[in-house]
Wavefront OBJ file of the C-alpha trace (Angstrom):
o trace
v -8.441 -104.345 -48.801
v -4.902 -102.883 -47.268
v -5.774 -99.789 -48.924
v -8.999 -99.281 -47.554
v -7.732 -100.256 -44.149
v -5.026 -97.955 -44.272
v -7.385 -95.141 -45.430
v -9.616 -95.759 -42.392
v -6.492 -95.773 -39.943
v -5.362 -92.225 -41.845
v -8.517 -91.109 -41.243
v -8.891 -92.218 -37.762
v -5.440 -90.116 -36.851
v -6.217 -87.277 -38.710
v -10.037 -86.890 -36.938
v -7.561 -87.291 -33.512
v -5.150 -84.839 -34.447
v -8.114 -82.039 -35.126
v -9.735 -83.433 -31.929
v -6.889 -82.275 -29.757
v -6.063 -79.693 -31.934
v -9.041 -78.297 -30.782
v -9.267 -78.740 -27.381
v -5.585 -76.753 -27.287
v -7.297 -74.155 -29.234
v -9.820 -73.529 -26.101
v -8.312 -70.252 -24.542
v -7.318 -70.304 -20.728
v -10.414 -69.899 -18.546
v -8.476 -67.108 -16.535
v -7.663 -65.020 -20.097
v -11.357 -65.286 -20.667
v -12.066 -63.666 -17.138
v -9.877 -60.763 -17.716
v -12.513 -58.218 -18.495
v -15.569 -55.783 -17.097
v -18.310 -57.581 -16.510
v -21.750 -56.541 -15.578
v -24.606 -58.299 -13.886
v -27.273 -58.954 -16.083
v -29.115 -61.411 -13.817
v -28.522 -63.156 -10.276
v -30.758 -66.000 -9.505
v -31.009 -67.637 -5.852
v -31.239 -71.435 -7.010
v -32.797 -72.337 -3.924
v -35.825 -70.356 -4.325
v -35.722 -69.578 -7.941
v -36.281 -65.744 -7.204
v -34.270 -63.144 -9.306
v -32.974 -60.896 -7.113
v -31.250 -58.685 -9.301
v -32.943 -55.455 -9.094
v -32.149 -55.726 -4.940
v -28.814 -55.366 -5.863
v -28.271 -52.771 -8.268
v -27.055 -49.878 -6.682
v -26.941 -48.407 -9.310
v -25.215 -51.443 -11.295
v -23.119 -54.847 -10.274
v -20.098 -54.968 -11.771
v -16.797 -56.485 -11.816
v -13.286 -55.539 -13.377
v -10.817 -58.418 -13.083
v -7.101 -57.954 -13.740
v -4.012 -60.422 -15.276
v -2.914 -60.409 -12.097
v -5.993 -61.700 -10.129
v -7.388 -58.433 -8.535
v -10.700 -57.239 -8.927
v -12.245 -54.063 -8.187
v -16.430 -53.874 -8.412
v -19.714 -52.156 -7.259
v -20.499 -56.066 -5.864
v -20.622 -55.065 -1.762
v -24.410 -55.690 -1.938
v -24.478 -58.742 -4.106
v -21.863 -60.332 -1.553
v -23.645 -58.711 1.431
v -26.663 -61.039 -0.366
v -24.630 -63.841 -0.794
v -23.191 -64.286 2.734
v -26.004 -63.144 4.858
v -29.284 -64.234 3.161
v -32.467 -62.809 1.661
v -33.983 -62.372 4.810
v -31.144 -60.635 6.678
v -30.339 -58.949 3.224
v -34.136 -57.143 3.654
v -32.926 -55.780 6.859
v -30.429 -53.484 5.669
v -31.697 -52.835 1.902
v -32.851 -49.552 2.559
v -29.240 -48.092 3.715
v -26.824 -49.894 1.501
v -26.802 -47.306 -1.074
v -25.786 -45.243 1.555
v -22.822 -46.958 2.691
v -21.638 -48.293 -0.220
v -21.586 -44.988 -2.128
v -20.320 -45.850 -5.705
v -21.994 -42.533 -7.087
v -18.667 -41.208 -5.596
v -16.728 -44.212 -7.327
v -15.934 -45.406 -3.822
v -15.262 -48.903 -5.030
v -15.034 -52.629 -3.555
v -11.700 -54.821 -3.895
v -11.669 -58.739 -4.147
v -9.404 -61.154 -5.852
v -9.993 -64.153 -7.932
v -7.313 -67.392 -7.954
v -7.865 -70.111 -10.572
v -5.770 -72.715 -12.116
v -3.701 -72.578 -15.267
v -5.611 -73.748 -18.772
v -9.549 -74.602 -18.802
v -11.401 -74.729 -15.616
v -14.433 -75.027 -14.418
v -14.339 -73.336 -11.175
v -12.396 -71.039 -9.257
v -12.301 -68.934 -5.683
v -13.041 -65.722 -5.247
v -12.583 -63.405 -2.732
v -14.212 -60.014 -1.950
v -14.107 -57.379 0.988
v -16.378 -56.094 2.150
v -15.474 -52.308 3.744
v -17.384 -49.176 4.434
v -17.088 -46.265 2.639
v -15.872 -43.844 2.962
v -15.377 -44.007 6.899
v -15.242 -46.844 9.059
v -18.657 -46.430 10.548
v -20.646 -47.596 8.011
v -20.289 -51.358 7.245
v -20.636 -51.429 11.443
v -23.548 -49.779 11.258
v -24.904 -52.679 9.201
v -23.305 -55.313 11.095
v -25.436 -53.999 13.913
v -28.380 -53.613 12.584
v -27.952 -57.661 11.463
v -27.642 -58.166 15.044
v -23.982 -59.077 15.283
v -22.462 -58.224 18.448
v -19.593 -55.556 19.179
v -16.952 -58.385 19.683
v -17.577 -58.743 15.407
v -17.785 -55.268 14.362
v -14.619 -55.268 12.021
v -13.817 -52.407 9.445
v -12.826 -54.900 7.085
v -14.378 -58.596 6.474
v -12.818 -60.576 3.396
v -15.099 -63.313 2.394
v -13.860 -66.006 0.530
v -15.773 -68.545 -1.530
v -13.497 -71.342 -3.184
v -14.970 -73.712 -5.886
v -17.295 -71.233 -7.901
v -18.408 -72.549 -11.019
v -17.738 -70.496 -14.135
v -18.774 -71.013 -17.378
v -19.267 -68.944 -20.410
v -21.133 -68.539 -24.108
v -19.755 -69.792 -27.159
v -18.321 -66.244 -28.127
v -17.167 -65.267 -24.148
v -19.196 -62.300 -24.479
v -21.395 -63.791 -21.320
v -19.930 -65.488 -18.128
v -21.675 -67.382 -15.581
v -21.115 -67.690 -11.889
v -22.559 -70.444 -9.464
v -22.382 -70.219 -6.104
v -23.575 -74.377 -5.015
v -23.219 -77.302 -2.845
v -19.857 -77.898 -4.424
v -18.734 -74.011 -2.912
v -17.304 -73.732 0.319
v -16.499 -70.275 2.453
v -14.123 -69.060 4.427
v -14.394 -65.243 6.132
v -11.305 -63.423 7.481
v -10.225 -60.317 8.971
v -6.546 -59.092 8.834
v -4.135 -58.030 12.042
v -1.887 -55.435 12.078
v 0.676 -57.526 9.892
v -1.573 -58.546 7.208
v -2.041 -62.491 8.234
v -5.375 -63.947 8.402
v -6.913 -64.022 11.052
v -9.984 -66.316 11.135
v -13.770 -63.940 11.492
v -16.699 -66.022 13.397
v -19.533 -63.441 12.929
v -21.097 -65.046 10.955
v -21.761 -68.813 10.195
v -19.888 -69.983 7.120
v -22.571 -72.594 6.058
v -25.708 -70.136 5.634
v -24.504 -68.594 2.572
v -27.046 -67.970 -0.563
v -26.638 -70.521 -3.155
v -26.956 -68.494 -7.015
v -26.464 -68.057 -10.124
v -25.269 -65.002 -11.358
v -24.874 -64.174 -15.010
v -22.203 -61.455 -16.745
v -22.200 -59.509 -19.902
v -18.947 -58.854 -21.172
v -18.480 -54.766 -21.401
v -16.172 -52.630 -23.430
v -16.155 -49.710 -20.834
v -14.865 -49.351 -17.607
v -16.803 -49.319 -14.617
v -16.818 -45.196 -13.352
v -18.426 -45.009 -17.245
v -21.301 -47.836 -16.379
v -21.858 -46.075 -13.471
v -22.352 -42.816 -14.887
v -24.516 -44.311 -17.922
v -26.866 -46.027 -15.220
v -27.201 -42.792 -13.343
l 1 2 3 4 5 6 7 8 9 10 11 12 13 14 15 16 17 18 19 20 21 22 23 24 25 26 27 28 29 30 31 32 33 34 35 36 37 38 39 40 41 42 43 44 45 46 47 48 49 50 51 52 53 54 55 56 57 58 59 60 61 62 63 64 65 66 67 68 69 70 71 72 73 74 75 76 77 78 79 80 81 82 83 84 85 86 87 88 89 90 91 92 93 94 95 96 97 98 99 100 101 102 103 104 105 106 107 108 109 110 111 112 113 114 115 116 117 118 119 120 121 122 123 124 125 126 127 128 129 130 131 132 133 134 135 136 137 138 139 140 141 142 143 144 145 146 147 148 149 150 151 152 153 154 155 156 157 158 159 160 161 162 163 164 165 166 167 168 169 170 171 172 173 174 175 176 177 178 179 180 181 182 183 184 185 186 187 188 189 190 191 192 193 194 195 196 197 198 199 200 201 202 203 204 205 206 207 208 209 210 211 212 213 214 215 216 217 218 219 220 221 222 223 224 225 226
């Protein structure tokens, strides 16, 4: 009877030991980021409509960096994201001409996220003009935001984002919820923040976006797509 006892205990430790042994084995959700991703499909959960093709200009895509930069073709996803379908419609027609990544004039961002497995993280993306300063005015005013908001350079940032990936980590997911909160921000002439109320923090899109990990970098998507 000991014997069997003890067998069951042994057992009982051992089916611990590979139990944590395995969660330890789970890589670092940040490692896992560390990649070029590209949009495969961005859902707004509150209607259920895929909006990916209104996005595509020609491609959405992210490269994120060890140390938590980020540099992407994702101006017109965030200019989605912050400002709505409706207002989104409104400018459609002339983002590809202000965010000209034909040229591989490119969008910076950062992402911050805790050490070992997480489930959600903050990012934050600028949103510029390019080239000249003109351009992400331009659409300001045409979304009816008045002159006292017309900054060259708006950083959005949206802290709790839900990621999540596949079993391999060849696909990432995004989520943009209820559980998300925003923050936007222009810079002064020293580089603080200084708080940006053109816009209301609160009416931002809730999605889903979804990644496929890619082996190229993101001037070589960009060509491939055009």
């Amino acid at each position: 009877m000991k014997r069997i006892l003890y067998a069951a205990i042994g057992l009982f430790l051992l089916a611990g030991f590979n139990a944590c042994d395995l969660v330890q084995d789970e890589p670092p959700t940040k490692t896992q980021m560390e990649s070029t991703w590209q949009v495969t499909q961005a859902i707004n959960t509150t209607t259920g409509a895929d909006f990916t093709s209104q996005v595509n200009f020609p491609i959405t895509a992210f490269h994120l960096s060890s140390d938590g930069t980020i540099i992407s073709t994702a101006a017109p996803l965030m200019m989605y994201i912050v400002y709505g379908d409706s207002k989104y419609t409104q400018i459609a027609s002339q983002i590809d001409q202000v965010f000209n990544y034909a040229s591989f004039n490119l969008n910076g961002g950062e992402f911050f996220i805790g050490g070992g497995v997480q489930s959600r993280f903050t990012l934050e993306m600028k949103l510029e003009g390019l080239p000249g300063q003109q351009a992400l005015t331009t659409l300001l005013g045409i979304l009816g935001i008045g002159n006292a908001y017309l900054d060259v350079v708006v950083y959005h940032k949206f802290m709790d984002v839900g990621v999540e990936f596949s079993e391999d980590y060849n696909t990432m997911v995004w989520t943009i919820d209820g559980n998300t909160t925003a923050l936007y921000n222009t810079k002064d002439n020293y580089g603080n923040y200084v708080l940006w109320n053109g816009w209301p923090v609160n009416n931002f899109s809730h999605v889903e976006v979804t990644m496929e990990k890619r082996v190229k970098d993101i001037p070589d998507l960009i060509e491939e797509a055009l």
